[in-house]
C-alpha positions as CSV (number, residue, x, y, z in Angstrom):
1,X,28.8,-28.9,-20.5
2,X,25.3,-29.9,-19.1
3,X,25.9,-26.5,-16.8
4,X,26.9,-24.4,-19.5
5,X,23.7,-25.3,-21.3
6,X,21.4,-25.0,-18.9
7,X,22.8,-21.3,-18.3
8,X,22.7,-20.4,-21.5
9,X,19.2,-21.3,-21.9
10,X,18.3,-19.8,-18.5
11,X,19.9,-16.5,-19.7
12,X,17.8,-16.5,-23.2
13,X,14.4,-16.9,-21.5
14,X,15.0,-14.1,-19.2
15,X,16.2,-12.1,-22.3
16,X,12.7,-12.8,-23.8
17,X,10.7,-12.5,-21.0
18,X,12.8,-8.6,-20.4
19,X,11.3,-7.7,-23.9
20,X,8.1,-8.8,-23.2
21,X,7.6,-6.8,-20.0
22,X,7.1,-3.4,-20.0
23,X,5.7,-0.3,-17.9
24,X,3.1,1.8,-19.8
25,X,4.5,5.0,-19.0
26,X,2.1,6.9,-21.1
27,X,-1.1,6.5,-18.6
28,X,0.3,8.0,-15.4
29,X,-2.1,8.1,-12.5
30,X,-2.3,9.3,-9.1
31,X,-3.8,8.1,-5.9
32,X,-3.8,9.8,-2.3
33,X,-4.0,7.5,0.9
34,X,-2.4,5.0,3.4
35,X,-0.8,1.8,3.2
36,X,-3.3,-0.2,4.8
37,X,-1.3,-3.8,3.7
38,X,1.9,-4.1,3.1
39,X,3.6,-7.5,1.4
40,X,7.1,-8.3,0.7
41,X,7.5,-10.3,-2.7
42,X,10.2,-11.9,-4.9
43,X,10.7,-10.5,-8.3
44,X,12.5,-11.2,-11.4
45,X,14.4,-8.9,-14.2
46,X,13.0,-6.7,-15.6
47,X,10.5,-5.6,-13.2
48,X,12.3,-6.5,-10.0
49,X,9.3,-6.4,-7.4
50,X,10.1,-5.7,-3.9
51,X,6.2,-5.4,-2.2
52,X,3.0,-5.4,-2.7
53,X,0.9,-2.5,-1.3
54,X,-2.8,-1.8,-0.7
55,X,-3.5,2.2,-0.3
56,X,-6.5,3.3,1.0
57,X,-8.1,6.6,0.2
58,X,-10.2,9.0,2.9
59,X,-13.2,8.0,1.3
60,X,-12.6,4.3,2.0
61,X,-11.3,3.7,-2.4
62,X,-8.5,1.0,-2.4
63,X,-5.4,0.7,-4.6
64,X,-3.3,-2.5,-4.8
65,X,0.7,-1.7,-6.4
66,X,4.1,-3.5,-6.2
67,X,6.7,-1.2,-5.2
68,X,9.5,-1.9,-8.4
69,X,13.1,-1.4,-8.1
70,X,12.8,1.5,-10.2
71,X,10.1,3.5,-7.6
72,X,11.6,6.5,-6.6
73,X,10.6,7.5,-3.0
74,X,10.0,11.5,-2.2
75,X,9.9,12.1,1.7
76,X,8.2,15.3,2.1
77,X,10.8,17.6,2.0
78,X,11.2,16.4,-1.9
79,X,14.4,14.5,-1.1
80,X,14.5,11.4,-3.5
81,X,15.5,8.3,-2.9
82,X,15.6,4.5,-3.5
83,X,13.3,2.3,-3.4
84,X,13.0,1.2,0.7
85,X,11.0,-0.3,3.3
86,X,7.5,2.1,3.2
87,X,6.9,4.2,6.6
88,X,3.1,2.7,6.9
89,X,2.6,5.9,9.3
90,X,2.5,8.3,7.0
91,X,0.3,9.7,4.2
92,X,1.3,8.9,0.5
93,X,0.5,9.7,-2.9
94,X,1.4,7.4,-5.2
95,X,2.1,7.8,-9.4
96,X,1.2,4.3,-10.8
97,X,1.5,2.9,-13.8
98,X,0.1,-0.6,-15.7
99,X,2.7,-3.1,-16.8
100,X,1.7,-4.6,-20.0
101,X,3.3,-7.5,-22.3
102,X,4.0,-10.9,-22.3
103,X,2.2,-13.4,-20.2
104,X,3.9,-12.6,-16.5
105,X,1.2,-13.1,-13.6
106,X,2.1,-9.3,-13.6
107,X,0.4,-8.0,-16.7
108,X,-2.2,-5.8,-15.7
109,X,-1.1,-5.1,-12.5
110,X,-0.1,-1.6,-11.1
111,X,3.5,-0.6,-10.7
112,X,4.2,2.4,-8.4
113,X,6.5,4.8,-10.1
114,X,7.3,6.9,-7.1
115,X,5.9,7.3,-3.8
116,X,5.7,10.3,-2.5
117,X,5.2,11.1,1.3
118,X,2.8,13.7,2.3
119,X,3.4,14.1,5.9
């Protein structure tokens, strides 16, 4: 019974924490670089986080990001697909948005929406 409790209590915060969470998709930016740093993370629903990124620019500008479950990646060619292990070879431009809500140690942080390889 203890079990059956504890489960259904479990499954209630993540409910509220889901609702809380969002990804401000009306503020879409774009930034052009590298992956200079690259680190993998643990996640938790919604906003399933896979890695942490930093992306530096040609003039030297950096861009920190978690790479979400939902980031679409977009090799050159325009072929999409799920979100992977990032080639830290090549050139990317990244769409980014804030996540907002609730009091995660992710509020304010940038979420990449896709990541789109440029070479």
């Amino acid at each position: 019974m203890k079990r059956i409790v504890l489960a259904l209590a479990t499954a209630a915060l993540v409910a509220v924490a889901a609702a809380a969470q969002q990804l401000n998709m009306n503020e879409v930016k774009t930034f052009a670089g590298s992956i200079d740093n690259l680190a993998r993370t643990r996640g938790a629903a919604p906003l399933w986080t896979y890695a942490k990124i930093t992306v530096v620019s040609d003039t030297g500008e950096k861009l920190d990001c978690f790479l979400m479950s939902s980031t679409v990646f977009i090799d050159a060619d325009g072929t999409r697909h799920e979100a992977g292990q990032p080639d830290r070879t090549k050139r990317i431009e990244i769409r980014y948005v804030k996540i907002s809500g609730g009091s995660s140690a992710l509020d304010g942080q940038n979420a990449a929406v896709s990541l789109h390889y440029l070479n």
